[in-house]
Each structure stands twice: as structure tokens, then as C-alpha cells.
C-alpha positions as CSV (number, residue, x, y, z in Angstrom):
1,X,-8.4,-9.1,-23.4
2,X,-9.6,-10.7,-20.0
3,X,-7.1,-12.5,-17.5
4,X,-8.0,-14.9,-14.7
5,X,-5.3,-14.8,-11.8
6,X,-4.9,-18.5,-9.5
7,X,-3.1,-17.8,-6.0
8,X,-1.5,-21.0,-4.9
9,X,-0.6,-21.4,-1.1
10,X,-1.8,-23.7,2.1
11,X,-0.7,-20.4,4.0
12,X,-3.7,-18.7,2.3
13,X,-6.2,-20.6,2.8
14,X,-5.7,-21.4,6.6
15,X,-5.1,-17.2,7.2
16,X,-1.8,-17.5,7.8
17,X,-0.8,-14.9,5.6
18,X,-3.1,-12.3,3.7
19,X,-3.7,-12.7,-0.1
20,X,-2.4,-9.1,-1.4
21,X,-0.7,-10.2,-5.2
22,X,-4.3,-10.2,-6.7
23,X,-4.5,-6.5,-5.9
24,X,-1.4,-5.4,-7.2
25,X,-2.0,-7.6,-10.4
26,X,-5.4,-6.0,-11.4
27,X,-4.6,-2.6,-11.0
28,X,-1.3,-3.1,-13.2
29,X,-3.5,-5.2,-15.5
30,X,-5.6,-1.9,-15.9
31,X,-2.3,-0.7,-17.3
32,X,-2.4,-2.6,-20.3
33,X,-6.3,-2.4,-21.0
34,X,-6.9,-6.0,-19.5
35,X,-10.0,-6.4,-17.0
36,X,-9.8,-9.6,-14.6
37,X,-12.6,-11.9,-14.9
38,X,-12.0,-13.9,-12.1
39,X,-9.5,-14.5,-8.6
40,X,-9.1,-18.1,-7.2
41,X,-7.3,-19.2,-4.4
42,X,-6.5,-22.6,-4.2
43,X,-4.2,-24.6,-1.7
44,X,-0.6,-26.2,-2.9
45,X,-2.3,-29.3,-4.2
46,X,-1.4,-30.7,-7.7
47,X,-5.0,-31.3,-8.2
48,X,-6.8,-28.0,-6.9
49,X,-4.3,-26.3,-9.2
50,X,-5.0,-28.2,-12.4
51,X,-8.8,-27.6,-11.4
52,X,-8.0,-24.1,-11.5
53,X,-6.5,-23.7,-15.3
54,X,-9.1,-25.9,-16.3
55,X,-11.7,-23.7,-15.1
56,X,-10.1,-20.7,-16.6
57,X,-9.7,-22.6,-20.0
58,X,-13.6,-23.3,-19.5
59,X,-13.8,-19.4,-19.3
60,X,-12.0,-18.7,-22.1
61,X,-9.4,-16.0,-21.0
62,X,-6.6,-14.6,-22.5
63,X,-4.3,-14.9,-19.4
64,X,-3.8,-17.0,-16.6
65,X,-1.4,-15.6,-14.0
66,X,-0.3,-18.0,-11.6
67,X,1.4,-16.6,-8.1
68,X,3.0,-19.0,-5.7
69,X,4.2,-22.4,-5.5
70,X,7.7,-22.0,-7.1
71,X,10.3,-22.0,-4.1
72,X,12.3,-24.5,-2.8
73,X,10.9,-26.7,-0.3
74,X,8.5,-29.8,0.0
75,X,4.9,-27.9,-0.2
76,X,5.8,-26.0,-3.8
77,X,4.0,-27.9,-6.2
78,X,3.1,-25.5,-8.9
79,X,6.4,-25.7,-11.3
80,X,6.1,-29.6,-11.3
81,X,2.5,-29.4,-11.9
82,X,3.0,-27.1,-14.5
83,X,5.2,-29.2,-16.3
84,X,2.5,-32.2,-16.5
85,X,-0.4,-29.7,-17.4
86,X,1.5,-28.5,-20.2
87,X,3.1,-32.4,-21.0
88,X,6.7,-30.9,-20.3
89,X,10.1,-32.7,-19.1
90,X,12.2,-31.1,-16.5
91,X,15.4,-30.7,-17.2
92,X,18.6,-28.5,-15.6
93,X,19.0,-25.1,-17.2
94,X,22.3,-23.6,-17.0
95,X,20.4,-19.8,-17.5
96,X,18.6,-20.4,-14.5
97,X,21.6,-21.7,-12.7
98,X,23.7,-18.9,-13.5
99,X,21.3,-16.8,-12.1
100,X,21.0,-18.3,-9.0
101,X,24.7,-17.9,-8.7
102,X,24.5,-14.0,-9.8
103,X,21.9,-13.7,-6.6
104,X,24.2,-15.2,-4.3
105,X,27.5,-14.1,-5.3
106,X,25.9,-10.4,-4.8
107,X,24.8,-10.8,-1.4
108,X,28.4,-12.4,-0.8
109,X,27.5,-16.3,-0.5
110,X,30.1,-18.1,-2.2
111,X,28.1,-21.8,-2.2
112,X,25.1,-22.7,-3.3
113,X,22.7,-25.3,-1.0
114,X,21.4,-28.1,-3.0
115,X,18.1,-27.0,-2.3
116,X,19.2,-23.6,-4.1
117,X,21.0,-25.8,-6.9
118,X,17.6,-27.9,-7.8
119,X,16.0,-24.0,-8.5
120,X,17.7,-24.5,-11.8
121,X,15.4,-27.1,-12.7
122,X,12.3,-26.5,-14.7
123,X,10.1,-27.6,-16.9
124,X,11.7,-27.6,-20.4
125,X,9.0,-26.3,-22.7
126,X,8.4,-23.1,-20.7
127,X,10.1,-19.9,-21.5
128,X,11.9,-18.6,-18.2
129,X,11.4,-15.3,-16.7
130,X,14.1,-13.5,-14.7
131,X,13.8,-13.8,-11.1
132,X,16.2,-10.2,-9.9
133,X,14.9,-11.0,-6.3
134,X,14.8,-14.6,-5.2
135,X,15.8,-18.0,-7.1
136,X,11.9,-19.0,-8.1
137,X,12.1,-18.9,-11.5
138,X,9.3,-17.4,-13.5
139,X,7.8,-19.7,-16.1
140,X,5.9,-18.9,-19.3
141,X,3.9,-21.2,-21.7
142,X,1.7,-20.5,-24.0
143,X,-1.1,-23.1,-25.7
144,X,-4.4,-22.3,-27.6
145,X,-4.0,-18.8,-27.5
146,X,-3.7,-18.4,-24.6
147,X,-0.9,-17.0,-21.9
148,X,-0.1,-18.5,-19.0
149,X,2.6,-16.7,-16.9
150,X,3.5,-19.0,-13.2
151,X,5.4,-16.5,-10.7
152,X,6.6,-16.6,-7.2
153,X,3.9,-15.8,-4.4
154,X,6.7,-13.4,-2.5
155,X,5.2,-10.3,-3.0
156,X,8.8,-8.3,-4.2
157,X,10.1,-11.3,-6.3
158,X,6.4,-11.3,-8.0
159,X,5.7,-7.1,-8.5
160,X,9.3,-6.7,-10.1
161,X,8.9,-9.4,-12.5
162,X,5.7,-8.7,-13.4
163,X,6.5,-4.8,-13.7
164,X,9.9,-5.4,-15.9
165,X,9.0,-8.4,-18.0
166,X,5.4,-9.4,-18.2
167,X,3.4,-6.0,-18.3
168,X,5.3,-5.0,-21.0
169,X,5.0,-7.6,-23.0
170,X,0.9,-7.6,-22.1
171,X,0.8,-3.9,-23.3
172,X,2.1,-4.4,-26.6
173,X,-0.8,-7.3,-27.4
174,X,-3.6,-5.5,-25.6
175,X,-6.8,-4.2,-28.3
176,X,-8.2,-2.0,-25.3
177,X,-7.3,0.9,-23.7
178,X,-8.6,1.0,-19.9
179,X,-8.0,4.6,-18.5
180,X,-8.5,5.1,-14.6
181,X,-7.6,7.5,-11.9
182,X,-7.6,6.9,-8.2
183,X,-8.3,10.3,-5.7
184,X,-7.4,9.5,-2.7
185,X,-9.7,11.6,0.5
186,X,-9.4,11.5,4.0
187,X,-11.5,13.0,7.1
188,X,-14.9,13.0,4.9
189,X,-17.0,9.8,6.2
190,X,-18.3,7.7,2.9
191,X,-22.0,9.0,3.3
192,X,-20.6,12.3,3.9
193,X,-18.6,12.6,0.6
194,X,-21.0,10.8,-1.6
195,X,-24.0,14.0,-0.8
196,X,-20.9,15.8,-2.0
197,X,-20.3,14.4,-5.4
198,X,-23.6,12.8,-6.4
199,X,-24.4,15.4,-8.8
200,X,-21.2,14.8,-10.6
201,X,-21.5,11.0,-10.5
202,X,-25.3,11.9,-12.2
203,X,-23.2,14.1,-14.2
204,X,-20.6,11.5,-15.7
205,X,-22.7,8.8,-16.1
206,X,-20.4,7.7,-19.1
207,X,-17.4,6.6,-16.4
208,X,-17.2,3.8,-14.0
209,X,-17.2,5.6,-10.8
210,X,-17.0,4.0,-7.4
211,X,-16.1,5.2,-4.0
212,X,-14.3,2.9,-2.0
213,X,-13.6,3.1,1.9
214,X,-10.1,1.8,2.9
215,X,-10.1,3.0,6.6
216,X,-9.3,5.9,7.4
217,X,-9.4,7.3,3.7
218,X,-12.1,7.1,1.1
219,X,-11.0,6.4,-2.2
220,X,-12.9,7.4,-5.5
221,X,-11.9,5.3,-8.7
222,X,-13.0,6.8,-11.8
223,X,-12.6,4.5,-15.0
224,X,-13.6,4.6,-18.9
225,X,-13.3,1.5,-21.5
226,X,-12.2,1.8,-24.5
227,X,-11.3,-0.4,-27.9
228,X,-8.7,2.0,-29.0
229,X,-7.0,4.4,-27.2
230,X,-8.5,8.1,-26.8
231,X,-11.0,8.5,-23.8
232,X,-7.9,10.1,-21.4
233,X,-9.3,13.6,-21.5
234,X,-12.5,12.7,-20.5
235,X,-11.4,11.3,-17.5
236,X,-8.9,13.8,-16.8
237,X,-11.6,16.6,-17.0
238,X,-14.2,14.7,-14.5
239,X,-11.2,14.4,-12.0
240,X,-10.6,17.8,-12.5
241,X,-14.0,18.9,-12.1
242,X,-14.2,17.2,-8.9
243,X,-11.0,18.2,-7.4
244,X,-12.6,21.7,-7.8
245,X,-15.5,19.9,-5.5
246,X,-14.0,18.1,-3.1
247,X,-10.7,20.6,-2.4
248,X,-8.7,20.2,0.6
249,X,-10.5,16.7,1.2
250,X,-8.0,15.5,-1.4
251,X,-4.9,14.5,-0.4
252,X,-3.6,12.8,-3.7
253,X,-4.5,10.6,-6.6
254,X,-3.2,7.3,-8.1
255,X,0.0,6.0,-6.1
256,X,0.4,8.8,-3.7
257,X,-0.1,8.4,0.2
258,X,-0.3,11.1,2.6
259,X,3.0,10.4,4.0
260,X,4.1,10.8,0.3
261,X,2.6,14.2,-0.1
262,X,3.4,15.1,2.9
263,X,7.0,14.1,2.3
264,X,6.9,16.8,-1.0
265,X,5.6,19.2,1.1
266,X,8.4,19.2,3.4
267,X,11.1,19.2,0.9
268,X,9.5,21.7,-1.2
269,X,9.5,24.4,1.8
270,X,12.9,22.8,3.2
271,X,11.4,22.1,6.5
272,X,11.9,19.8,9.2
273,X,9.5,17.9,11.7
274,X,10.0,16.5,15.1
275,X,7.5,14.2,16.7
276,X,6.6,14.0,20.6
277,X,3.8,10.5,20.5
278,X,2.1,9.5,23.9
279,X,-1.4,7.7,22.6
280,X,0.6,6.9,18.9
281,X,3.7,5.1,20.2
282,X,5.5,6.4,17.4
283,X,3.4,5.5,14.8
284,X,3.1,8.9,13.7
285,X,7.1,8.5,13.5
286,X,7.0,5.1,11.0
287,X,4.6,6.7,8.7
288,X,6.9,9.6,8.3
289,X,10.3,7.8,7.8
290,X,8.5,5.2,5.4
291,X,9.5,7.3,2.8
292,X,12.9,7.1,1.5
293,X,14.7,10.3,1.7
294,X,13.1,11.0,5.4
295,X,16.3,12.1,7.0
296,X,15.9,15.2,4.7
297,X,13.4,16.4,6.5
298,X,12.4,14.8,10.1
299,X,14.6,15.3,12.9
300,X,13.9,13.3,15.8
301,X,10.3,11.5,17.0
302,X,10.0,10.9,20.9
303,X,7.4,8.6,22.4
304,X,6.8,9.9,25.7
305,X,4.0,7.5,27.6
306,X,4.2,8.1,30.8
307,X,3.7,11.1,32.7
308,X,6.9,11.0,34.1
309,X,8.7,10.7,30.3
310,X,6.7,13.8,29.1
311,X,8.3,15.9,32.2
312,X,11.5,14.3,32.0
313,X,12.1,14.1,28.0
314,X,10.2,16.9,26.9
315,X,9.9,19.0,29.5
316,X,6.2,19.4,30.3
317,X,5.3,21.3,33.3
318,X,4.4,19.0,35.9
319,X,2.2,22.0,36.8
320,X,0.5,21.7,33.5
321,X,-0.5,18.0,34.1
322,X,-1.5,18.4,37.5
323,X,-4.0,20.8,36.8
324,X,-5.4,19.9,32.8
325,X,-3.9,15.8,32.4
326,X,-1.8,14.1,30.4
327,X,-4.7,13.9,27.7
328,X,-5.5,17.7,27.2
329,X,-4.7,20.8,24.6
330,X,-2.5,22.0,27.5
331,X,-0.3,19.2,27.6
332,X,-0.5,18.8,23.5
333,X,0.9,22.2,23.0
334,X,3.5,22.0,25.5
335,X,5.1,18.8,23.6
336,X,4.3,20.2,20.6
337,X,6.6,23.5,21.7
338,X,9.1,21.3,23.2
339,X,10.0,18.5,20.9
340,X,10.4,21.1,18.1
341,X,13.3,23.4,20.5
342,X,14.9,20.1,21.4
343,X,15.3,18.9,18.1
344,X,15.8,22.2,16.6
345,X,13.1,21.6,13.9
346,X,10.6,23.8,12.1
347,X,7.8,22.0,13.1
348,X,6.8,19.7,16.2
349,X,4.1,17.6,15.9
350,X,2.4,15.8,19.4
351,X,-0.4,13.6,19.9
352,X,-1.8,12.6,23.6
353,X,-4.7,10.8,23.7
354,X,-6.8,7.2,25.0
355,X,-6.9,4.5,22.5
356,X,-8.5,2.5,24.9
357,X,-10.7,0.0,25.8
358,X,-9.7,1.6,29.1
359,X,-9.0,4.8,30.4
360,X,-11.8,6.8,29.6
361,X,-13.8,8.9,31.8
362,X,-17.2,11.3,31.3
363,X,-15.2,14.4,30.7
364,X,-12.5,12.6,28.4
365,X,-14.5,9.8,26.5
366,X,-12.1,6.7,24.9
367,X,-11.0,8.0,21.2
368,X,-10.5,11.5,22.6
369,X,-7.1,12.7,20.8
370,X,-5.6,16.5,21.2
371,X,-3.1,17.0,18.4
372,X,-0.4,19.8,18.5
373,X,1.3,21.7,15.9
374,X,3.9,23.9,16.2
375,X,5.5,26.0,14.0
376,X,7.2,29.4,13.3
377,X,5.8,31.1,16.3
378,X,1.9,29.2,15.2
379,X,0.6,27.3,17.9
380,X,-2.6,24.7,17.0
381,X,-4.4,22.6,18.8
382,X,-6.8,19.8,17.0
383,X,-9.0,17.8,18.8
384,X,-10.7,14.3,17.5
385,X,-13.3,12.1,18.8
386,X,-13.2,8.8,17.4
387,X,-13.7,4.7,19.2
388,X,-13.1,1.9,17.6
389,X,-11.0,-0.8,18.5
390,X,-7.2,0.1,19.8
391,X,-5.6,-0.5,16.9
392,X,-7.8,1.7,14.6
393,X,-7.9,4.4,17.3
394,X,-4.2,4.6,17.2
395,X,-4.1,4.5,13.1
396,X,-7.1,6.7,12.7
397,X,-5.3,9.1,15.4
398,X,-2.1,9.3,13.3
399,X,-4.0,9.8,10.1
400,X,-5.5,13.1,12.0
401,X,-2.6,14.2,12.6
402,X,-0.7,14.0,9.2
403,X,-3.8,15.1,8.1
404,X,-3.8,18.7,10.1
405,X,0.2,19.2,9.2
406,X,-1.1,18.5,5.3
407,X,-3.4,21.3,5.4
408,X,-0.8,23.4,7.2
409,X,1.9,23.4,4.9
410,X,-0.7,23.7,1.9
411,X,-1.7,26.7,3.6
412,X,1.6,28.2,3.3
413,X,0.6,28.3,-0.6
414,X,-1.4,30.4,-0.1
């Protein structure tokens, strides 16, 4: 089976927002043994959409998922332009209405808008799929074949109907079985990792293997095809093989993140973290607390800037900046040490550092980052050298970071 997704949305097209359903739709697709032939983005114009299907009839796919279009106001098009492509009345429906009602009676709002109300008409011919998250209502039609499923572009509304109602349904119709596994690498440069592994891609010739760089990881998909479903072991055992390769520059595979892992790790030893952030401004922080269930584990994050905040919050020696700088392992251990007394955690964790484009000097280049780590009487400084933009400094910056307490508390394994 091959599917063809059409995002609809003005917003997309100008780069107002960024295009993301698209990616969460072909890895899920993967799921059910369905490749994607094609992605289009068109603009909410009755035409361009209708230009869109066409083409995708033209291709001869089995399934057209449509994203965006279905809310309330004047620029979503795509339901009534569904219902002329597929030569459909629109009528009120009293399951989509009751729905509606369900949404906002739970989030206590006793009356409905009219706007809300006139969700609750759609085209008659389609099949309506549950909307748990907004009012759009999903539609489904089907016609030569073929499947055509039309959901909301909001990100949340669209994953959770897709995930409970149209993947499943996908899965139980799909011939092929499409078996892939995502590792996930970080602190190994592209060039770097790929002298690593190219024997083993040499080696595995019979899997779709491709390294991807999503900054500041490197991702390696490994993927095998099949018409029936057997193939899993072969996959399982190159992954395998190469974990044995690549070792600590793994952090994870498929849907984990490094604050993920690092978030088992934690729990697992039933430590906490504290967090002392001059060149990070608490990014470091976020990533940590992203995950739900943070407060079991991380304590308290200070973003000390200034000179004066490190003295004054943390207690750095004035002494100790005088004579080394703010930006220095000195300085790094000190709020390291410090953050984790005052918080009264098992770990602190500090980064000082210049993201730039000013502030560097000879001695101290921009992208110069000491990281400290301290931790049952252990005491480690890390230092980086890396200049990008400001931005990226300060991601790649926290990535080195989470990175170094990763391979800490794996090393408590043994």
C-alpha cells in the first residue's frame, strides 16, 4: 500500500508556521507497512486542493491523508471542498454536535458560539471520525478504492486521531510489513560515525540504512520491506550488532530522547539533580522538566548570569572569579558544588560559558563551555568548543551537558 499526504494551510506556505504533521504521519504509516509516495503542500484554496486529490488519483495511491482546513473560521475550506469533490450535501449531524457539547461541557463552558455550533455540519456522505481534542471533525470517504481520510492541521487534535482511529484501521488492510528501528547518537560528528559503521552498512547491504543528522544528534534509521510479515529479527540483530559498535555513542533508539533516558536513569538510582545555568538560561532546566514525572527527581534549577547572581545565589567565591572568570572550570565547579548543597540534591549540574557573537577573547574563544558535575563527593569538569550561531551554541551546550550526566549515571552500572 502507498499513501500520498496533502497539507492544507496559507500559514504554510507564507512560513508562518512550520509543516511538522507530514513527519509524524510517515513514520506512523511505517507502522502499518505503508510507504509515502508523495508530500504536498498546498494553500486553503478550493482549487489547489482539488488539484491536489486529483494528482494523487493520477498516482494511483491507496491513501490520501488530508491535514488542515477543518476549523471554524472564514479561511477553512477543505470540509466544503470535500463535500463537492466527493458530490456530497451538508447536512447538521447531531453525533458531531453532541460531541462538541462533550468538549465543552468538560472544560466547564456551558454555551456553545455559533461558530462552535456550525462544527456540526458536514458533508453527509463521509463517515465522521472522533475529534477527543478540538471540534474539527474528522471526515472519511472512500471511492475507487481508494481511502481518503481529511483531519485537522492542529498537531494534537490530528496525532490522537490518527493514533486511535485511523492507524488501526490502516494496519488491519495493510499486505506489507515495514520493520524499522531508529538509534539515536550524539557527540559523534556525521563523517565521524559513518568511518565507524561503514563496514557494517557493507555488511547489511539487505536493509535500508541511512544516517541522518538532526543537530546536535545523528540518527541512524535502519529499515527492511517485506510482503508478509517476518524480517524483525534481521533487523533486530544489525541493531544489535551495531550497538556493540557504536557503545556509549548511543543514547537510545526509536522514541526515546536523552532527556527521556536520562529521566530513567534518575529514577532507576533514586537520584535527584539541581541545575546552576549562566550561558544556558535554564535551558538545561526545560529539557529536564519536559518529562512528565520531573518533580521525582530534579530539585531546583538556578540561572545565575551575572557575576553578581553567581556570588549572591550560589555562592561563588568572588575570589574565584577575580582570579579564573566567570567562564572557567573554577567557577563551573564551584556552582556545580553549590547548587547541589542548596538544593540538597545528589547531583548538581552547571554550565558557564559564551554563546556569543560577542564576548570572546584569544584565551576564551566564542563556543567555549565548562560544564560541572557534581556528585557524591565526584567532582568533573567538561569542557566544549563549539560556534555556531547563539541559538545552537546554547542547544548544542545543553546537549553536552545531558550528555556528560548520561554517561555518568551509566557508569554507575558498572
Amino acid at each position: 500500500m502507498t499513501a500520498a499526504i496533502i497539507a492544507v494551510g496559507n500559514e504554510l506556505l507564507s512560513g508562518l508556521s512550520i509543516e511538522t504533521n507530514s513527519h509524524f504521519l510517515i513514520n506512523k504509516l511505517k507502522i502499518a507497512g505503508i510507504s509515502t509516495s508523495s508530500v504536498s503542500i498546498v494553500g486553503d484554496d478550493p482549487d489547489s486542493i482539488v488539484r491536489a486529490l486529483n494528482t494523487e488519483v493520477a498516482n494511483d495511491v491507496d491513501v490520501v491523508l488530508v491535514t488542515g482546513g477543518l476549523g471554524p473560521t472564514h479561511d477553512d475550506v477543505t470540509m466544503k471542498t470535500a463535500a463537492d469533490y466527493f458530490g456530497s450535501e451538508i447536512i447538521h449531524s447531531e453525533e458531531a454536535y453532541k460531541r462538541i457539547q462533550k468538549l465543552f461541557s468538560d472544560r466547564g463552558i456551558a454555551s456553545l458560539s455559533k461558530i462552535n455550533r456550525d462544527q456540526a455540519l458536514v458533508p453527509e456522505k463521509a463517515e465522521l471520525i472522533p475529534n477527543l481534542n478540538g471540534t474539527a471533525q474528522g471526515l472519511k470517504f472512500s471511492k475507487e478504492n481508494r481511502k481518503y481520510f481529511f483531519m485537522p492541521g492542529v498537531p494534537v487534535e490530528m496525532e490522537k486521531m490518527f493514533d486511535d482511529f485511523i492507524l488501526p484501521e490502516l494496519q488491519k488492510q495493510s499486505r506489507q510489513s515495514i520493520t524499522n528501528i531508529i538509534i539515536h547518537t550524539t557527540g559523534v560528528p556525521e563523517s565521524v560515525l559513518f568511518q565507524k559503521i561503514e563496514h557494517w552498512i557493507n555488511k547489511n547491504q539487505e536493509l535500508s540504512i541511512s544516517i541522518l543528522p538532526r543537530f546536535p544528534e545523528v540518527d541512524i534509521s535502519v529499515t527492511k520491506t517485506s510482503d508478509i510479515r517476518y524480517g524483525k529479527s534481521d533487523v533486530e540483530s544489525a541493531v544489535s550488532e551495531l550497538s556493540e559498535l557504536l557503545g556509549d555513542d548511543i543514547f537510545g533508539y526509536d522514541d526515546d530522547t536523552l532527556e527521556s533516558v536520562i529521566a530513567q536513569q534518575l529514577v532507576m538510582h533514586r537520584l535527584t539533580i539541581a541545575t546552576a545555568e549562566s550561558c544556558t538560561g535554564g535551558l538545561i532546566a526545560n529539557r529536564l522538566t519536559d518529562i512528565s514525572g520531573s518533580s521525582e527527581y530534579f530539585k531546583q534549577g538556578i540561572i545565575c548570569y551575572s557575576n553578581q547572581s553567581k556570588i549572591e545565589q550560589l555562592g561563588v567565591s568572588e575570589k574565584t572569579l577575580l582570579a579564573h572568570g566567570a567562564v572557567s572550570r573554577e567557577a563551573a565547579l564551584e556552582m556545580a558544588r553549590n547548587v547541589r548543597q542548596i538544593a540538597k540534591a545528589d547531583i548538581g549540574l552547571s554550565t558557564t560559558g559564551i554563546a556569543g557573537p560577542t564576548g570572546g577573547s584569544p584565551e576564551k574563544p566564542l563556543g567555549t563551555v565548562y560544564i560541572g558535575l557534581s556528585m557524591n563527593g565526584r567532582d568533573d569538569i567538561f569542557h566544549f568548543q563549539y560556534n555556531r550561531d547563539r541559538l545552537s551554541n546554547k542547544f548544542f551546550f545543553s546537549q553536552m551537558a545531558l550528555n556528560q550526566l548520561r554517561l555518568t549515571l551509566k557508569g554507575i552500572d558498572g
